[in-house]
N, C-alpha and C positions, 0 to 999 in steps of 0.2 A: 286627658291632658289639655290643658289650656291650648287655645290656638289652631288644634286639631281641627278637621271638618272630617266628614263622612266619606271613603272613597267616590262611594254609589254617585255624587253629585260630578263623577268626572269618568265613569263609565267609558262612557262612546271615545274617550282619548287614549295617550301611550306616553309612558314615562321612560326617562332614562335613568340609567345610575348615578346618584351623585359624584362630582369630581374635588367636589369642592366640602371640606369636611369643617369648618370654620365654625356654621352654626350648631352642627349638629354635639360640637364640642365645647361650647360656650361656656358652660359651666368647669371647664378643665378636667373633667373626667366623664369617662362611659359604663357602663354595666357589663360585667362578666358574665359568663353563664358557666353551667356546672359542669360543659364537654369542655372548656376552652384554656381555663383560667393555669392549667399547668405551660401550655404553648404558650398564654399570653406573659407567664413568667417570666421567659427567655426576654423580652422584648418590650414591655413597662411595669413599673412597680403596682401591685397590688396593692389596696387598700380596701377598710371597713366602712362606710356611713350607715348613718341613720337614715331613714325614710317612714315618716307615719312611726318613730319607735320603736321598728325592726331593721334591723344589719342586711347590709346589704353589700354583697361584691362590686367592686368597683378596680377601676384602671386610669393612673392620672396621666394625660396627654398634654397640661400647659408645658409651654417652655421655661416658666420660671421655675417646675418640679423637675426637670429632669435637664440631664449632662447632654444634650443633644436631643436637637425637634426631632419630633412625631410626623411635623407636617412640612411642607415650606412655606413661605409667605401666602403664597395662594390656594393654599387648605388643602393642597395634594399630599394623600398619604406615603410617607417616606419611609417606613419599617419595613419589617419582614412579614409582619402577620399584622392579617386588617382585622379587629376584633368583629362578631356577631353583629354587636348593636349598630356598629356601622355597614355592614353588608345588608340590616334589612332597612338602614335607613332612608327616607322617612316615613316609614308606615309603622303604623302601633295599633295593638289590640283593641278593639271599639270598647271591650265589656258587655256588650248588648247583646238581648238573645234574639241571636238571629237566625233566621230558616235558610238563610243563601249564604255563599263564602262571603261576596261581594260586600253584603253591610257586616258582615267580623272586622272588617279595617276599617281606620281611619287615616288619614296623612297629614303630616306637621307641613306647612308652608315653606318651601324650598326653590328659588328662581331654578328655573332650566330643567326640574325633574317630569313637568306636566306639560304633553306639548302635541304635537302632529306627530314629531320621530320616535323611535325608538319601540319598546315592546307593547303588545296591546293586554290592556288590562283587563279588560270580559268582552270575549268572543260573543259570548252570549247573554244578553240582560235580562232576557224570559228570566231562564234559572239564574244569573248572577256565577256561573262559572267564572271562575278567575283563568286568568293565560297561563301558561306554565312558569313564566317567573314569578309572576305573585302569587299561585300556587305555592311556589319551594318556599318565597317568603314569608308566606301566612302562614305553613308545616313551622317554619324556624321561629316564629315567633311564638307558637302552643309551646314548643321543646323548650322557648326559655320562658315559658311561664311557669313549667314544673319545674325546672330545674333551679328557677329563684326560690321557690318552695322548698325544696332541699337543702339550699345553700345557707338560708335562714335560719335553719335550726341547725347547721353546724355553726354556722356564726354566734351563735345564742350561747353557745357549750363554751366557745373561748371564751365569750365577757361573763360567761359565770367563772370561769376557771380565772381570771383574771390575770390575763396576761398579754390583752390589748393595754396600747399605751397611745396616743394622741401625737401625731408628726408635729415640726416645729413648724409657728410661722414665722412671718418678715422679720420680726421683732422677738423671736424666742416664745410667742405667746403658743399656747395650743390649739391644735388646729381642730374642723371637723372630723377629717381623715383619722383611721386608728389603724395602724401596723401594728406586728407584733413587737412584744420584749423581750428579745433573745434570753435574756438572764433569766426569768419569769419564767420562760419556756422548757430551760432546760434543769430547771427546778423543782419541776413539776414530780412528788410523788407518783409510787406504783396505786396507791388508789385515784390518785385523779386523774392519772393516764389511761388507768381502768374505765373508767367513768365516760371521757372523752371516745372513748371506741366500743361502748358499750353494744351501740346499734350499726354502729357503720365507721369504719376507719377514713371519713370526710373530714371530720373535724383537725384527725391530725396531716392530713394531708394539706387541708391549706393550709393551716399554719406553717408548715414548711414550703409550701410555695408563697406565703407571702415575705418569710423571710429572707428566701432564695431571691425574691422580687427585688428588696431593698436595695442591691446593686446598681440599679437603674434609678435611684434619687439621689438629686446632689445634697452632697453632705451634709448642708445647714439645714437641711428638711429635716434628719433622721431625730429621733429624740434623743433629749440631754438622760444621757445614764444618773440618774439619783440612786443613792445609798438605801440598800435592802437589809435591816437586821436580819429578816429569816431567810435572805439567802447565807447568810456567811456559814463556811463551811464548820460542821463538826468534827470534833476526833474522836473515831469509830469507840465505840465501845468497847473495851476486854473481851475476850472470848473464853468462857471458862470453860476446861478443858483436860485430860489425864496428866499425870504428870509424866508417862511413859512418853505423851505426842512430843516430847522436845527432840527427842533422837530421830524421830523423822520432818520435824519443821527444820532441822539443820545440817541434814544430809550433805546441802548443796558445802554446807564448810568442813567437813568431813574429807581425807585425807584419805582415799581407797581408789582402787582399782578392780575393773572385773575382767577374766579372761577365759579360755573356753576350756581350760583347763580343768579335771575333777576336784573338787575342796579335798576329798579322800580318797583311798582307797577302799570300796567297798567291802571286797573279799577278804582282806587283813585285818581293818580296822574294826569291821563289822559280823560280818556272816562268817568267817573264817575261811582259813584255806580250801576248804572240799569245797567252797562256793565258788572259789576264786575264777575267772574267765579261762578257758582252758590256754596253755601255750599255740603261739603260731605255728603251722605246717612247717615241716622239714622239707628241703627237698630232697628226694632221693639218689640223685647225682653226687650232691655235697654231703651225704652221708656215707656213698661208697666210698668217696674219695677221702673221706676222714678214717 
């Protein structure tokens, strides 16, 4: 990434945690990972980009995307849940193959994170051991390397299934950002549903978390609904069928009662009297007395 330098060149120092989230959101949105993005549902709206031509999870943090900041004036996180990308920021994955943790990182230039205070970043420079917080952060940065890997080929399944549609911008024009099409979505055939869960039930899960997301954009973002000939609904086809099924497709308008009464008499109507249940006991008191 542009701008990056090598941690290794700041070894012997200690960083702190950013407070100040301003830069790191410059572009008005951050990257999702594939543990997060249900949690970060609750809390800003999801969206699709591109990158190099693959889809990628993302979460918009400007104030003109949303009914209420992310941050305050001074780049302090305001929500309920600080996404991934910004708990390991500013350090990113170098790409390089390296034999020590130490050169796997690199860090975006950020005032007040590189200093005398705060935690030490390699105890040890022989081996390039990292401290136990950049430790956890170099762990969480592998976990969302796989898991953008994952997220890619779910993303891929929606925009073949085609039911990404492009947010509005200032002027109504389309934006980079793609949400889903509600309409689109619940349109969707039993073979292309099929399809989308073939290998993994991801694909329709975000789409329903990115639509659950859309509550967290103000209005004039969401896209203008255009007119769908194949969605408009059909009238189901005839069901050919006996001509006896009508006595039970019309039960419910049928005029009867059921009770726990016998329909017959078995012994009379049927078997005749030698079958008949025999008479109730007498009792022998009211026999004498008769």
């Amino acid at each position: 990434m542009s701008g990056a330098l090598p941690l290794a060149s700041f070894a012997a120092q200690r960083f702190a945690a950013p407070r100040d989230f301003r830069l790191a959101t410059r572009g008005g949105w951050v990257g999702v990972n594939d543990t997060e993005y249900l949690l970060t549902a609750h809390h800003l709206p999801l969206v699709v980009r591109l990158e190099n031509g693959e889809p990628v999870l993302c979460a918009l943090v400007a104030s003109s995307d949303l009914p209420k900041p992310a941050m305050d004036p001074d780049g302090r996180w305001l929500l309920g849940y600080l996404p991934i990308a910004l708990r390991t920021y500013p350090f990113i994955l170098s790409g390089r193959e390296a034999a020590r943790p130490l050169d796997e990182l690199d860090i975006l230039p950020h005032p007040g994170v590189i200093g005398a205070q705060g935690a030490a970043i390699c105890p040890d420079a022989t081996t390039g051991q990292l401290g136990p917080e950049l430790t956890a952060i170099r762990n969480t940065l592998h976990m969302t390397r796989i898991g953008k890997a994952r997220l890619t080929r779910a993303l891929d399944l929606l925009r073949i299934a085609g039911i990404l549609v492009p947010l509005a911008g200032e002027s109504g024009e389309p934006r980079e950002e793609w949400t889903v099409d509600s309409a689109a979505f619940m349109a969707l055939g039993h073979a292309a549903a099929a399809s989308l869960v073939h290998q993994s039930f991801l694909p329709l899960d975000l789409a329903s978390a990115i639509l659950f997301s859309r509550r967290h954009l103000r209005p004039e973002r969401l896209p203008k609904p255009e007119p769908r000939t194949d969605l408009t609904a059909r009238a189901p086809a005839a069901i050919v069928s006996d001509p006896t099924d009508f006595m039970l497709a019309s039960l419910e308008a049928m005029d009867f009662a059921l009770d726990a009464s016998d329909l017959f008499d078995l012994g009379d109507a049927v078997l005749g009297p030698e079958f008949a249940p025999p008479p109730p006991p007498v009792d022998e008191d009211e026999e004498m007395a008769a």
